[in-house]
Kinemage of the C-alpha trace (Angstrom):
@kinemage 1
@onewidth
@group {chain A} dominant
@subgroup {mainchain}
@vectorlist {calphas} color= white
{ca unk a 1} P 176.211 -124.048 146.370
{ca unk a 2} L 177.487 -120.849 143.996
{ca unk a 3} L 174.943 -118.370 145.539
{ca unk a 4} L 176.068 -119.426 149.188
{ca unk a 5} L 179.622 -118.697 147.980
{ca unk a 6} L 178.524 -115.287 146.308
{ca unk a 7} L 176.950 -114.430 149.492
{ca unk a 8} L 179.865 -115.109 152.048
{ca unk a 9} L 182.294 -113.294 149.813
{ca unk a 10} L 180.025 -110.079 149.613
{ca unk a 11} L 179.883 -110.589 153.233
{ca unk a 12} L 183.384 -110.566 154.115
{ca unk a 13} L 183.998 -108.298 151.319
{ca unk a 14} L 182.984 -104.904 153.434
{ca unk a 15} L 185.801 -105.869 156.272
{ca unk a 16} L 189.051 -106.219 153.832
{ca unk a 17} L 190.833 -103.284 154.495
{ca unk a 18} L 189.062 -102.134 157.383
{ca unk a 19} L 191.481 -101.167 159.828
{ca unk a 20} L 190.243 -101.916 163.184
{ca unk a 21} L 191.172 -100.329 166.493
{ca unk a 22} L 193.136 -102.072 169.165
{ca unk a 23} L 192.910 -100.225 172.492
{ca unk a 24} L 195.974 -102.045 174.681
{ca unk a 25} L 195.982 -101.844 178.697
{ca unk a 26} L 198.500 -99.372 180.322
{ca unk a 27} L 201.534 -100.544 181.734
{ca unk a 28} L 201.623 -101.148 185.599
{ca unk a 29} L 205.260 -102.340 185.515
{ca unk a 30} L 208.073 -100.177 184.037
{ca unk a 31} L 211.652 -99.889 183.847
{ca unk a 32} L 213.788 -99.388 186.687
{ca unk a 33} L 215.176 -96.020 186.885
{ca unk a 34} L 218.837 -95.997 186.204
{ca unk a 35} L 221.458 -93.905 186.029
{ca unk a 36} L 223.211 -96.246 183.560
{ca unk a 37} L 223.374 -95.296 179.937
{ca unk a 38} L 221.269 -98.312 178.859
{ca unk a 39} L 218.293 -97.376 180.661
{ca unk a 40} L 217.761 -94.951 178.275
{ca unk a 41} L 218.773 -96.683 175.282
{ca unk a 42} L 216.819 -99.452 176.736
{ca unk a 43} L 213.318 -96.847 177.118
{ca unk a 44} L 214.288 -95.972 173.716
{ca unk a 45} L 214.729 -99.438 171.710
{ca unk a 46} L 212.702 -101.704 174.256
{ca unk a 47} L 209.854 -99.934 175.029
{ca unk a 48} L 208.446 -99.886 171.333
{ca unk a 49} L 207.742 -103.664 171.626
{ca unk a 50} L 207.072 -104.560 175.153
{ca unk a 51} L 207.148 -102.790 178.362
{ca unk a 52} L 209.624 -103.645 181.531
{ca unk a 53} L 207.215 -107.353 182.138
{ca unk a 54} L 209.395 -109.012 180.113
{ca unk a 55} L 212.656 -108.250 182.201
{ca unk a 56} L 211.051 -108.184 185.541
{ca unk a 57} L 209.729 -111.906 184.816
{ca unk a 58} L 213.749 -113.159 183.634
{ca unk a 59} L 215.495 -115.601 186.530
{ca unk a 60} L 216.849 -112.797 188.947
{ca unk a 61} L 220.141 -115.069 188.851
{ca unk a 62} L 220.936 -114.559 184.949
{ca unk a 63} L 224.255 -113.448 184.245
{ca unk a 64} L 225.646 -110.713 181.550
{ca unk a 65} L 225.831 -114.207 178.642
{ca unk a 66} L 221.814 -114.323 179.673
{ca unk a 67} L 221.043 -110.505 178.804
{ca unk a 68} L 223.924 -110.902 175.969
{ca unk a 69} L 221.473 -113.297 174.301
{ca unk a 70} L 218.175 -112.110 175.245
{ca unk a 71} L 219.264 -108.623 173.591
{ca unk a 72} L 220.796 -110.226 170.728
{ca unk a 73} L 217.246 -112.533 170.126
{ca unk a 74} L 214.819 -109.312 170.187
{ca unk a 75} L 217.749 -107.723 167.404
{ca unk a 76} L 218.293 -110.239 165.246
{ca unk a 77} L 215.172 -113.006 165.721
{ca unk a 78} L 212.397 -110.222 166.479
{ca unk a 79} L 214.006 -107.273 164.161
{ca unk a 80} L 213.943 -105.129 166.726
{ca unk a 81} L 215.999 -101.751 165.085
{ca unk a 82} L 218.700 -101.448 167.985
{ca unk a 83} L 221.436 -100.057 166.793
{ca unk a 84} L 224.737 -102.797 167.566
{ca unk a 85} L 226.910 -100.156 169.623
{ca unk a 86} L 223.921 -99.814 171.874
{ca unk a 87} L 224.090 -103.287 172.407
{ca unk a 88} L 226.596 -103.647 175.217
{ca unk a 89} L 225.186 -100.761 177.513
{ca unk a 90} L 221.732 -101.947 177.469
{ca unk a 91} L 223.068 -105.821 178.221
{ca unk a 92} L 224.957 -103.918 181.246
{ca unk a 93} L 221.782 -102.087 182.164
{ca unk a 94} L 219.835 -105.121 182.046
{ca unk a 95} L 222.547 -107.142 183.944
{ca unk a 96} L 222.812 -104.588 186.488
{ca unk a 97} L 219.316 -103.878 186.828
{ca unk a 98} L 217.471 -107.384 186.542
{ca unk a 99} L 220.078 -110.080 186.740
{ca unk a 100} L 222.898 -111.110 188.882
{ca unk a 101} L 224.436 -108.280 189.490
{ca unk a 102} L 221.600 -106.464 190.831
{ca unk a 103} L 222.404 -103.252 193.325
């Protein structure tokens, strides 16, 4: 039973700190052009994590309170590093863009 041990920890061994490459598809859906502030703030602190899927795919009724706490999740749940006076243009971006308020 020892040997069989030996021999699956030499085996496994060779692959700890092997880092391995992760080749992710390209996007197909991205962010709506804007000429709001918080598109850009929203290509600059969104994008890292996830691409514009994740707001296309929201109810197209949710409100400003919706966005509000979507942004405020990813910032303080997920760690995302958005900076809190980017906060409110981004929600409005979103709002505008993807939500109820949609132009």
């Amino acid at each position: 039973m020892k040997k069989i041990a030996i021999y699956l920890a030499l085996a496994v061994l060779p692959t700890i700190g092997v880092a391995k490459e992760v080749t992710l598809p390209q996007d197909t859906v991205f962010w709506r052009p804007s000429s709001l502030p918080g598109y850009q703030l929203t290509l600059q602190n969104c994008s890292t994590c996830h691409s514009a899927h994740y707001a296309e795919y929201q109810p197209p009724n949710s409100g400003k309170a919706y966005w509000q706490g979507a942004v405020l999740k990813m910032k303080n749940i997920f760690k995302a590093p958005i900076n809190e006076n980017d906060i409110p243009a981004i929600v409005e971006y979103l709002t505008q863009t993807y939500g109820d308020h949609r132009k």
